[in-house]
Backbone as CSV, one residue per row, in Angstrom:
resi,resn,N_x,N_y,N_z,CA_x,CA_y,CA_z,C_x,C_y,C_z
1,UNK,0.836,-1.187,0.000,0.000,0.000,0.000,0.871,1.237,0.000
2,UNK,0.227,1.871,-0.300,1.379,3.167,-0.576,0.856,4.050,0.465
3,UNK,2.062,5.267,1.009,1.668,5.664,1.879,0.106,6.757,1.884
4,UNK,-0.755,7.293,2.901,-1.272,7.936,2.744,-1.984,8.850,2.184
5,UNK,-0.801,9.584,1.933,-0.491,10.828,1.242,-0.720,10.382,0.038
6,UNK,0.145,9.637,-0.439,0.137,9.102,-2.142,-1.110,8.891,-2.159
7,UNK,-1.624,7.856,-1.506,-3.381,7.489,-2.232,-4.227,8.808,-1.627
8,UNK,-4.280,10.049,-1.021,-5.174,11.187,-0.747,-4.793,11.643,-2.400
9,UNK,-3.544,11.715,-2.910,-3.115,12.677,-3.935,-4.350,11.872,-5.277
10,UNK,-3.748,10.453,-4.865,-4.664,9.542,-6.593,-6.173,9.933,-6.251
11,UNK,-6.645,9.969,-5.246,-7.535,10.049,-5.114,-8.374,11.892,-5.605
12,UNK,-7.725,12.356,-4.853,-8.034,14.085,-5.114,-7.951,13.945,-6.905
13,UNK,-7.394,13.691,-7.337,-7.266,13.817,-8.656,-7.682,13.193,-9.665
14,UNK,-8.362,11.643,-8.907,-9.144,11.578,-9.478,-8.297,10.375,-10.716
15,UNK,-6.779,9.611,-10.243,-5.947,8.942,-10.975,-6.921,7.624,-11.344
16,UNK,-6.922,7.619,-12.658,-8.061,6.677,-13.524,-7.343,5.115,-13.175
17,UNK,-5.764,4.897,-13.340,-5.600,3.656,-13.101,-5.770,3.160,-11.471
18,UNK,-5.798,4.198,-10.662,-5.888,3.797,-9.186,-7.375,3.537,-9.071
19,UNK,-8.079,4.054,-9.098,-9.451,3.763,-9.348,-9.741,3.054,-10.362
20,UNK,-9.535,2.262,-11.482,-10.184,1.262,-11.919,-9.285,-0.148,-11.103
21,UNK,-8.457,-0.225,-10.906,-7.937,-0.937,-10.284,-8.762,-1.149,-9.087
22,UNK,-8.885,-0.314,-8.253,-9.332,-0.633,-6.689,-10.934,-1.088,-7.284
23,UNK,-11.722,-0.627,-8.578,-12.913,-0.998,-8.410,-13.127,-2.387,-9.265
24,UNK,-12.381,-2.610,-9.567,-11.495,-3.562,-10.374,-11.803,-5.429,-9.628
25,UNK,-11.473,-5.043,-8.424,-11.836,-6.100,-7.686,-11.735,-5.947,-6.357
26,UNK,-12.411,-6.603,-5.704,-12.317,-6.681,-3.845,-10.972,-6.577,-3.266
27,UNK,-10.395,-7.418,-3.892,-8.666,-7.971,-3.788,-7.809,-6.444,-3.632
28,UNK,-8.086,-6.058,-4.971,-6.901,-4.443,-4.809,-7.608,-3.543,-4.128
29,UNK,-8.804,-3.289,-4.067,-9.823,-2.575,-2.918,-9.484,-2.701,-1.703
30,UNK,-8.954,-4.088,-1.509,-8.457,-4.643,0.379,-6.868,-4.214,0.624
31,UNK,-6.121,-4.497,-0.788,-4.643,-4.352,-0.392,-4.980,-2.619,-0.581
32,UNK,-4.920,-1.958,-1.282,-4.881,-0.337,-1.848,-5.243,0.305,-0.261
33,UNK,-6.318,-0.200,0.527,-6.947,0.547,1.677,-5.755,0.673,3.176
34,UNK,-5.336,-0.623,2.523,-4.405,-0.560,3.939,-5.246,-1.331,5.119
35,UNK,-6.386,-1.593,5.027,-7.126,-2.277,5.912,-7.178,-3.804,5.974
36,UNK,-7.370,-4.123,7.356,-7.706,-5.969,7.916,-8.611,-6.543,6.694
37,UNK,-9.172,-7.806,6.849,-10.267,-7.887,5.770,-11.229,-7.434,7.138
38,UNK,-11.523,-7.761,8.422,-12.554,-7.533,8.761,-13.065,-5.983,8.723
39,UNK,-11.711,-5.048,9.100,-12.458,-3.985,9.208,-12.897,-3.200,8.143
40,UNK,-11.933,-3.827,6.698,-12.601,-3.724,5.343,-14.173,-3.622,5.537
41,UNK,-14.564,-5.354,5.430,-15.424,-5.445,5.218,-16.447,-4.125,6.288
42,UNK,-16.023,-4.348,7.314,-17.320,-3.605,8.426,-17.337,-2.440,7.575
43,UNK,-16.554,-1.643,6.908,-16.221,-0.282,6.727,-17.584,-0.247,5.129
44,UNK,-17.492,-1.374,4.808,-18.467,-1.403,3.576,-20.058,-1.588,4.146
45,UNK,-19.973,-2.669,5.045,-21.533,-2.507,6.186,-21.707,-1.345,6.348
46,UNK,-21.122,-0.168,6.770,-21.475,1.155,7.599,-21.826,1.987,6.546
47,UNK,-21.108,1.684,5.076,-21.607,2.309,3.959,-22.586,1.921,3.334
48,UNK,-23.087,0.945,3.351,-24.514,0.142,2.654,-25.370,1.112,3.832
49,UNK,-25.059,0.946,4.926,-26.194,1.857,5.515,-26.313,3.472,5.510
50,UNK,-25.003,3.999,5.614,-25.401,5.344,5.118,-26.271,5.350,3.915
51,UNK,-26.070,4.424,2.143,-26.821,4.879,1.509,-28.056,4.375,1.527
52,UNK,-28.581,3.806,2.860,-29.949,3.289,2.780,-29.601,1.961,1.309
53,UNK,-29.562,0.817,1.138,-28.748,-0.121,0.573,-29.981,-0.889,0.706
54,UNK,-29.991,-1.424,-0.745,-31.279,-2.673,-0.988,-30.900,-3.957,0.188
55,UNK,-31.476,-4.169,0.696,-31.319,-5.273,1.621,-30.598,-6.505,0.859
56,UNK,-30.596,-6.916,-0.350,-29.828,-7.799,-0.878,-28.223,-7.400,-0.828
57,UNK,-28.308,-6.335,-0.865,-26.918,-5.536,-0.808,-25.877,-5.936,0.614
58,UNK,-27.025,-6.106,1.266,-26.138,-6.923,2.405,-25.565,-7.741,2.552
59,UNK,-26.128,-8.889,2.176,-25.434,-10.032,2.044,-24.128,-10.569,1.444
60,UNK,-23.298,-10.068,0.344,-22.201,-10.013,0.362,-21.025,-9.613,1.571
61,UNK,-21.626,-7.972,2.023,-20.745,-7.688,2.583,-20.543,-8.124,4.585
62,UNK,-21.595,-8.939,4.363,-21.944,-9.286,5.621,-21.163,-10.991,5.659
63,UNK,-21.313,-11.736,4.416,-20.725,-12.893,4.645,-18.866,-12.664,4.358
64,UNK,-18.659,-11.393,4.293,-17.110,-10.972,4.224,-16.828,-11.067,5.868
65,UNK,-17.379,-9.852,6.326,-17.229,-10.204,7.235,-17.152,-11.033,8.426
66,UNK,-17.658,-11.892,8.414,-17.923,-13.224,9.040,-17.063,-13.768,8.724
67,UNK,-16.575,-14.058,7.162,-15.494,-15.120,7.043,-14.114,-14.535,7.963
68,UNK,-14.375,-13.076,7.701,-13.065,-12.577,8.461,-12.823,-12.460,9.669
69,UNK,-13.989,-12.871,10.419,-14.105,-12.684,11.664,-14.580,-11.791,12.450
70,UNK,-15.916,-11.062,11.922,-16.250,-10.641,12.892,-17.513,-11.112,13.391
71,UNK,-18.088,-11.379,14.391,-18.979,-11.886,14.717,-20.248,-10.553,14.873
72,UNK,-21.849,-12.035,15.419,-22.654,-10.862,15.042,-22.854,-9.330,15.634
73,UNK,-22.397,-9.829,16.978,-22.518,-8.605,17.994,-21.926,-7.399,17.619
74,UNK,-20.409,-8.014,16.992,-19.716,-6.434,15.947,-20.140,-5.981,14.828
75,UNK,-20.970,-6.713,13.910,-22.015,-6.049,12.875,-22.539,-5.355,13.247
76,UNK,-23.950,-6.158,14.367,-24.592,-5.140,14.664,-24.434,-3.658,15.411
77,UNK,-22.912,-4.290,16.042,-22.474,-2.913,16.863,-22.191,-1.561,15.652
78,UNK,-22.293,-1.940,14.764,-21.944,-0.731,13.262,-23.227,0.160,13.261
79,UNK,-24.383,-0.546,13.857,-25.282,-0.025,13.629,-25.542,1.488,14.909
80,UNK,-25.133,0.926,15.488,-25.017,1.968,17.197,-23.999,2.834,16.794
81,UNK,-22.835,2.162,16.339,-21.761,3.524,15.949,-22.555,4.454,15.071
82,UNK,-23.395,4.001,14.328,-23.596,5.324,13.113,-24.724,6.163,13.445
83,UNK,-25.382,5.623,14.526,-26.895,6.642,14.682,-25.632,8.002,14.580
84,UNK,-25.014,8.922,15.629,-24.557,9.779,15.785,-24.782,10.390,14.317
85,UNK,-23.785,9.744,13.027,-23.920,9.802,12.032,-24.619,10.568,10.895
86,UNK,-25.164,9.035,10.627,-26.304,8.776,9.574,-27.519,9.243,10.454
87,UNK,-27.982,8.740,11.609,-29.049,9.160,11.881,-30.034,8.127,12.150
88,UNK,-30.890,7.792,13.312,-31.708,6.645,13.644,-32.786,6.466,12.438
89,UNK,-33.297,7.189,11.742,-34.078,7.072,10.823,-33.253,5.776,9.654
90,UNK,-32.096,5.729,9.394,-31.297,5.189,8.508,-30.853,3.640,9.269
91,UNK,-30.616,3.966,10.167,-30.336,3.448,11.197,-31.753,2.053,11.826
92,UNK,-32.793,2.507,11.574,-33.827,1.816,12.006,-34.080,0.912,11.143
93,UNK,-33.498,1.862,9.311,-34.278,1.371,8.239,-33.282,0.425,7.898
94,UNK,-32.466,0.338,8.599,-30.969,-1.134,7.926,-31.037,-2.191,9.119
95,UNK,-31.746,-2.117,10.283,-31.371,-3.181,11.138,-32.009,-4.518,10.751
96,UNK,-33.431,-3.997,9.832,-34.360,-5.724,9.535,-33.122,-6.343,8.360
97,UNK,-32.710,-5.168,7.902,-31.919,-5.403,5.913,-30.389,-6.450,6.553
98,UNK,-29.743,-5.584,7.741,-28.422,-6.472,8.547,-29.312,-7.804,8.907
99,UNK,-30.408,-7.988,9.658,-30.463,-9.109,10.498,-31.148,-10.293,9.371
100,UNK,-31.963,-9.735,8.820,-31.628,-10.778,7.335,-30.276,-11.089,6.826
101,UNK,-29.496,-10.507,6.488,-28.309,-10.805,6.403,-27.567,-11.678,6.791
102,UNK,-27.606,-11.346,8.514,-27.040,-12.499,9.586,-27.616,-13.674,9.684
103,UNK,-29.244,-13.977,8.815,-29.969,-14.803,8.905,-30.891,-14.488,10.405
104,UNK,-31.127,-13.852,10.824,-31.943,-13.603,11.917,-33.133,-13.454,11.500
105,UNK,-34.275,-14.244,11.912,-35.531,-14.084,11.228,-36.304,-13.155,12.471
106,UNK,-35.872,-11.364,12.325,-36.895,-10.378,13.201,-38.352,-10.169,13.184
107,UNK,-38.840,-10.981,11.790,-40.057,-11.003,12.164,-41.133,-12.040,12.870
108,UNK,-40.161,-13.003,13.608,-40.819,-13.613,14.601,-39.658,-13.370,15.800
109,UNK,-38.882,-13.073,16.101,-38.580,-12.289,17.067,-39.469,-11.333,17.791
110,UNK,-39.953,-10.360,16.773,-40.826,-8.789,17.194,-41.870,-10.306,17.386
111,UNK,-42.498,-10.847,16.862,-43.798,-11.426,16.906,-44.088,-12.529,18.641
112,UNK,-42.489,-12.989,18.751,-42.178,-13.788,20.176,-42.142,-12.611,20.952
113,UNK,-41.314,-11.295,20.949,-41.352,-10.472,21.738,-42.672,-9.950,22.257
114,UNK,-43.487,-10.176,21.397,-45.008,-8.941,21.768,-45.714,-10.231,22.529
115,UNK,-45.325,-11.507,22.429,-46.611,-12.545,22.688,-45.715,-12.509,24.393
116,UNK,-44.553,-12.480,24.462,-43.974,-12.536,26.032,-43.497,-10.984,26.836
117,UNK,-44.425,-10.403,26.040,-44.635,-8.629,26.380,-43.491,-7.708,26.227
118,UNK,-42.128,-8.396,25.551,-41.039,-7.431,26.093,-41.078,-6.647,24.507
């Protein structure tokens, strides 16, 4: 990875081979960032939810993470980091889209929750 600076400069400017490259594939996207794969991946979770992200959209970046190790409690913890953020409205509207993801079926959760009052 090159230092910092170098990728702020490709970037500001907008360098066509640094960017088709990084979009190029996951692979130079992971080495180019300088990042773990997990916190890669989380860093792409937190962005599916800023843009409000088709719920299918999850599922890739959710089984990245997992392979890389993060478990569910740190997914969902992405979601608590970003209210500040993005905002609980965004925030409300990605937790059914994540827990599908994780395979969590929330709509008998909410449905067990209301029948044992909590």
């Amino acid at each position: 990875m090159d230092d910092f600076d170098v990728t702020l400069r490709k970037l500001t400017v907008r360098d066509e081979r640094f960017v088709s490259a990084v979009l190029g594939s996951d692979e130079a996207s992971l080495t180019a960032s300088g990042l773990d794969r997990k916190t890669h991946a989380l860093a792409r979770i937190g962005a599916l939810v800023a843009l409000d992200a088709a719920p299918q959209s999850y599922a890739t970046c959710v089984e990245s993470a997992r392979c890389a190790g993060a478990t569910p409690e740190e997914i969902v913890g992405i979601l608590v980091a970003l209210i500040p953020v993005v905002g609980s409205p965004r925030v409300v509207s990605a937790a059914p889209k994540l827990g599908l993801a994780l395979g969590y079926d929330l709509d008998a959760a909410l449905e067990d929750g209301a029948r044992n009052g909590r």
